[in-house]
N, C-alpha and C positions, 0 to 999 in steps of 0.2 A: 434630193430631199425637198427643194423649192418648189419642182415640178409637182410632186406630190400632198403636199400642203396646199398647191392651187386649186390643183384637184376636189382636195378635201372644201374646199372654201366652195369653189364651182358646186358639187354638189350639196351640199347641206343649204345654199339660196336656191337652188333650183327647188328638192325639198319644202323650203320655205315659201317660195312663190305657189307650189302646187294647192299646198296644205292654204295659204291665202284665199286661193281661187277657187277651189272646192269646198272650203266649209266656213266661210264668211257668213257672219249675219247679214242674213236679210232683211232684220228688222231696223238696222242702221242705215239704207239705200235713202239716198237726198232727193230721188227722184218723186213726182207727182202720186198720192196716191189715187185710185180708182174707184167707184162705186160697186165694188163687188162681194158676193155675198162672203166670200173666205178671205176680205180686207180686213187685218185688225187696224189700219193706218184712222187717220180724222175721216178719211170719206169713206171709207167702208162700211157694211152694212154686216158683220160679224156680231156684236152685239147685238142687232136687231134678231138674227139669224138664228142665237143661240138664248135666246128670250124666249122666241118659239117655241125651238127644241127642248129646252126644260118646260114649255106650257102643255108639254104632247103632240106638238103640230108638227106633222112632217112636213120638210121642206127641200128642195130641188133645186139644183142650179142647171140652168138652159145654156147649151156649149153652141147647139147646132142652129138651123132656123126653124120659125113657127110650124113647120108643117110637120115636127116631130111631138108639139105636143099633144098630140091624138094618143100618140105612143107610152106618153109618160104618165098621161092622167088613165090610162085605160078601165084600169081597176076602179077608179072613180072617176066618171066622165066629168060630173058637175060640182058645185059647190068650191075648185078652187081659183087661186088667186094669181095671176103674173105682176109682178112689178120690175118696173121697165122705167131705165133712168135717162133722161136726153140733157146734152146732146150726148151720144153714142162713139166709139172711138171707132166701129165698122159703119158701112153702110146701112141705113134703113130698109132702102128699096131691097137688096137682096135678103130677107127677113120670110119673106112669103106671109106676106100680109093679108090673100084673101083666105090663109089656113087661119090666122091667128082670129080676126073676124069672126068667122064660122065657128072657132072654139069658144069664144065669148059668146055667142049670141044660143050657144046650147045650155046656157045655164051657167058661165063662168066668170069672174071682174077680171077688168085690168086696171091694175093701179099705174098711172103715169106720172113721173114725179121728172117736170121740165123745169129747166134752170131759166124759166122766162124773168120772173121777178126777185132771182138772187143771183150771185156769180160766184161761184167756186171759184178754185184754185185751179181743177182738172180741167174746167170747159173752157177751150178755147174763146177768144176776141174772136170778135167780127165774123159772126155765122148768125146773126141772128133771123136773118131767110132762112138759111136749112133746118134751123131749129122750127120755127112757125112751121114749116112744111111740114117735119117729121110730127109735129104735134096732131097736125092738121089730117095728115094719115092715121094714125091711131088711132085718135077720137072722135074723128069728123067736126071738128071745131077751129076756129081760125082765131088765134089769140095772137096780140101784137107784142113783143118785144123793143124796148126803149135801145136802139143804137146805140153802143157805147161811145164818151165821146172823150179822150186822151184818159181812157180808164188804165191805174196803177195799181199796184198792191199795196195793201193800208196794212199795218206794224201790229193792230188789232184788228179783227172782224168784225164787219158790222154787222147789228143787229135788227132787224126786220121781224115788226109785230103783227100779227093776222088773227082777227078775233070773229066768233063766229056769228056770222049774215043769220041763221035762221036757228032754229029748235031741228031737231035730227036725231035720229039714236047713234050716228055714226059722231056727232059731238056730245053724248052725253059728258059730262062731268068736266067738258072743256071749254075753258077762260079764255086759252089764248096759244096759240103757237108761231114758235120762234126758226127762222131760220138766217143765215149766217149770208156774206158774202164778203168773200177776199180781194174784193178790187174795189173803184170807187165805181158808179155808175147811177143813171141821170132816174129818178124818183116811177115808180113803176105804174104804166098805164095802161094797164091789159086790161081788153075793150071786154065789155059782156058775150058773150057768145051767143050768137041767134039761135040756134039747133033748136028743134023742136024738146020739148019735155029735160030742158036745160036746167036744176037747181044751183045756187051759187050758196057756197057749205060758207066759204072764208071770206073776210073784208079787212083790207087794209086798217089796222089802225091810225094811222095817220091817212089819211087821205080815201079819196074811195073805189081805190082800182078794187077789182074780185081776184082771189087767190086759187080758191078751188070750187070745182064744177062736178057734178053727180049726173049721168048722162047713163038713162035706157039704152040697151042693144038688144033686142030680143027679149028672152030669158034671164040674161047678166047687164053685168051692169061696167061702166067706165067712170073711174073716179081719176078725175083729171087735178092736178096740182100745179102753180104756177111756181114751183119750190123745187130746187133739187135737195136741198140740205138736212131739212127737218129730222127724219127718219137716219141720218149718220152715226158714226159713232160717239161723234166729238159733238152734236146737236140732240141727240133721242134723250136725254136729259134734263133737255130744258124747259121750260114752262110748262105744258100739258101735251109735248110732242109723242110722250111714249104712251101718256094715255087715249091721244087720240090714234095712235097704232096702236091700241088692243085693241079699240071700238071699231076700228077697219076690220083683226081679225077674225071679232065676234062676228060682227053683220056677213061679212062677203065669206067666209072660208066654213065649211060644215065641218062635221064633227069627224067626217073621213077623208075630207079634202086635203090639200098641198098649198103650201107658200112657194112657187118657182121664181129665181131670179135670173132674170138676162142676164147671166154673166156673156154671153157669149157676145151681145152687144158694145160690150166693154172691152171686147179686144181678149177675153180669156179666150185660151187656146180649149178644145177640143177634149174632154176626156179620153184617155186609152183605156179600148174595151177590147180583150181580146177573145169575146167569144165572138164581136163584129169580125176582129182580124180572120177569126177563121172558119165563119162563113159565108167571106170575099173567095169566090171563084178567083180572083185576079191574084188571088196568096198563092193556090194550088199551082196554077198556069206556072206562075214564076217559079216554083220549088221544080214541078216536071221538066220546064226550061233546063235548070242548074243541074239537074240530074242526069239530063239529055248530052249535055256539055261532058260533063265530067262522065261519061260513061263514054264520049268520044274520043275525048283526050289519054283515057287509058288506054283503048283498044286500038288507036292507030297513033298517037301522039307518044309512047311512051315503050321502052326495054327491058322489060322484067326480065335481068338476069340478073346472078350476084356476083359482086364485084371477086375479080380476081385477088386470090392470099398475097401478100408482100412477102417478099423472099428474106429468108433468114436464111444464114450461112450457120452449117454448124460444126460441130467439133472443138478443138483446140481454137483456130482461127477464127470461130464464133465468141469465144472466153476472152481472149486476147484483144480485140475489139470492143469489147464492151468495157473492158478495164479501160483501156485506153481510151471512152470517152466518157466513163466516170473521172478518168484523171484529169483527163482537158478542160473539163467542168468548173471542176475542185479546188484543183493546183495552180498556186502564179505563177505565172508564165516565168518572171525572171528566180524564182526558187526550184523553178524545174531546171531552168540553163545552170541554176549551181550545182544543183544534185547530179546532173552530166558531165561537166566539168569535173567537179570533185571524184565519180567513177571513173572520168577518163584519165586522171592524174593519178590513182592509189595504182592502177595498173603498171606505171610507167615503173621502171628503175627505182629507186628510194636514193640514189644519187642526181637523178632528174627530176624528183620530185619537187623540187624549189623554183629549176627554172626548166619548163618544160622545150620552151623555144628555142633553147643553145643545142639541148639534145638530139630535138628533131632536126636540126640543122645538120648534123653532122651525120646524120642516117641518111644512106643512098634512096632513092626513090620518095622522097619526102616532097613535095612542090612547094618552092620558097612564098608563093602569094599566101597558102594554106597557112603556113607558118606565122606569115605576116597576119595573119588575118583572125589568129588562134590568140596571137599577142594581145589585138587591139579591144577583143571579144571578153579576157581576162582582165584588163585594165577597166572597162566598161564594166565589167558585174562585182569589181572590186571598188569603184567607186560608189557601190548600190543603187547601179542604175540597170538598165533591160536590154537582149539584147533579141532579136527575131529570130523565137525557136526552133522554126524549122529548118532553115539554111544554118544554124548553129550545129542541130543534131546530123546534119546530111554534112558538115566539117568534120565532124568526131568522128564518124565512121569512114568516111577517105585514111585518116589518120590512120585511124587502127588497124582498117587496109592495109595499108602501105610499113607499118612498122610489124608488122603477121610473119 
């Protein structure tokens, strides 16, 4: 019964753990969240994403690298928008950066929103070379980043004001926008950018670093940001953040164009598409492979015959058998040695019925251990205890032998 209760307890946590592990919220995870367009976390762009989507703006999330967006916008080459958040959780260099170029400079923006002059919570300490580099790639622009210097996490976020350097339609109706950082870090002095046909949109409120930069490429255009936060979920809210992302999407995005976001920069995995899966030659190969297999392993690996019947005895000694191990099943052991016992003694005399071992004593051909042993077998199941059936029942029949 003990064993079984454990059992029961064993299984019902295992149970418990599956049901844990499989349908936990994910909205409760302590972990970092990330700039990606299907984040509802503080740093995700979900709110931005679905601002859009109820404005009519279709919008796309980029898994793969830049050389597939020829493939996404095709329907509409021009008029749409990438934003692309640094620092990045993959690699830049492997991005294919002279497809992503070429797709801006036929007519398309990129918005770049770098954590130069805020510090999230996702962007790593101490990169700020790989960051200037990745910016530097993108835009062709070399912005400096302030070295952090024993940067901690602050119990609030600070708040960092950028008001706007010139007149623009991309600032119309904007005072001022706010962007956050979750660590402390030394006063931001991002140098101007030389690039030819360079505008500078933002300016420091306090002080006179430049925030963001408006940068010709051909046809399109690059609107560089020295903010990663503005545009969040936990920041699009504040001051004139969300009005100056409708004035991005007015200006740069047409009326047939796309919003796509690097998620794939962010470390999101790869959508499954399975009309790609299957028209990969390397699917087919593989399925021909297992079928090549398994067409071998039947024809020389294997005995298609059918098992041989198990033998059944029949007649009377097939009946007789089968009682007999419904009985050995069913019956206790020591209620069976009485019930043989008790037929072996109704048989006897009704004057030996009392004491069956003085009688057999006195019968020729009896063997005295038998006797002895018929004694000790009846004192044992008389105390209601057991005694082993089969040398009990292989006794009673000698007996009956011998008194025949």
């Amino acid at each position: 019964m003990k064993a079984r209760l454990r059992a029961l307890a064993l299984a019902v946590a295992a149970l418990l753990l599956f049901y844990g592990l499989a349908f936990s919220d994910s909205s409760t995870r302590t972990e970092d969240t990330r700039p990606l367009s299907n984040e509802p976390g503080a740093a995700g762009y979900s709110a931005l994403r679905d601002w859009f989507a109820g404005a009519g703006v279709r919008w796309l999330s980029l898994r793969n690298d830049y050389g597939t967006l020829d493939a996404l916008t095709k329907d509409h080459p021009t008029g749409n928008l990438l934003v692309v958040t640094l620092p990045g959780k993959q690699s830049l260099l492997d991005r294919d950066l002279v497809r992503l170029h070429q797709w801006v400079r036929r007519g398309n923006s990129l918005l770049v929103l770098a954590a130069v002059c805020d510090s999230p919570e996702w962007a790593p300490v101490g990169q700020a070379r790989s960051l200037s580099a990745d910016v530097s790639m993108l835009s062709g622009v070399d912005v400096s980043r302030p070295v952090p210097f024993g940067a901690r996490f602050l119990a609030t976020p600070a708040v960092s004001r950028w008001q706007p350097a010139v007149v623009h339609p991309l600032l119309r109706g904007v005072d001022g926008v706010e962007a956050l950082s979750d660590r402390t870090s030394a006063p931001c002095q991002s140098v101007l950018p030389t690039a030819r046909g360079v505008l500078s949109l933002l300016r420091a409120a306090e002080g006179r670093a430049d925030g963001a930069w408006l940068l010709p490429r051909g046809d399109g255009w690059v609107l560089l940001m020295a903010q990663a936060t503005p545009f969040a979920n936990r920041a699009l809210g504040r001051a004139d953040n969300a009005r100056f992302a409708g004035n991005i999407l007015r200006e740069m995005v047409a009326p047939s164009g796309a919003v796509i976001f690097d998620d794939g920069l962010q470390g999101a995995p790869e959508l499954y598409d399975l009309r790609r899966l299957l028209a990969d030659p390397r699917f087919h190969m593989s399925l021909l492979a297992l079928f090549a297999i398994w067409v071998a392993w039947i024809v020389g690996g294997t005995r298609l015959r059918s098992p041989a019947p198990a033998h059944h005895p029949s007649g009377n000694a097939a009946m007789v058998l089968a009682e007999g191990r419904l009985l050995s099943r069913t019956v206790d052991p020591g209620e069976a040695a009485r019930v043989l016992l008790a037929s072996f003694v109704a048989r006897l005399p009704e004057a030996a019925q009392e004491k069956p071992e003085a009688w057999l004593a006195a019968r020729p051909g009896v063997a005295a251990e038998d006797i002895e042993r018929l004694g000790r077998y009846r004192r044992r199941l008389a105390e209601g205890g057991g005694v082993p059936l089969d040398p009990f029942h292989d006794l009673l029949t000698r007996l009956r032998s011998a008194i025949a």
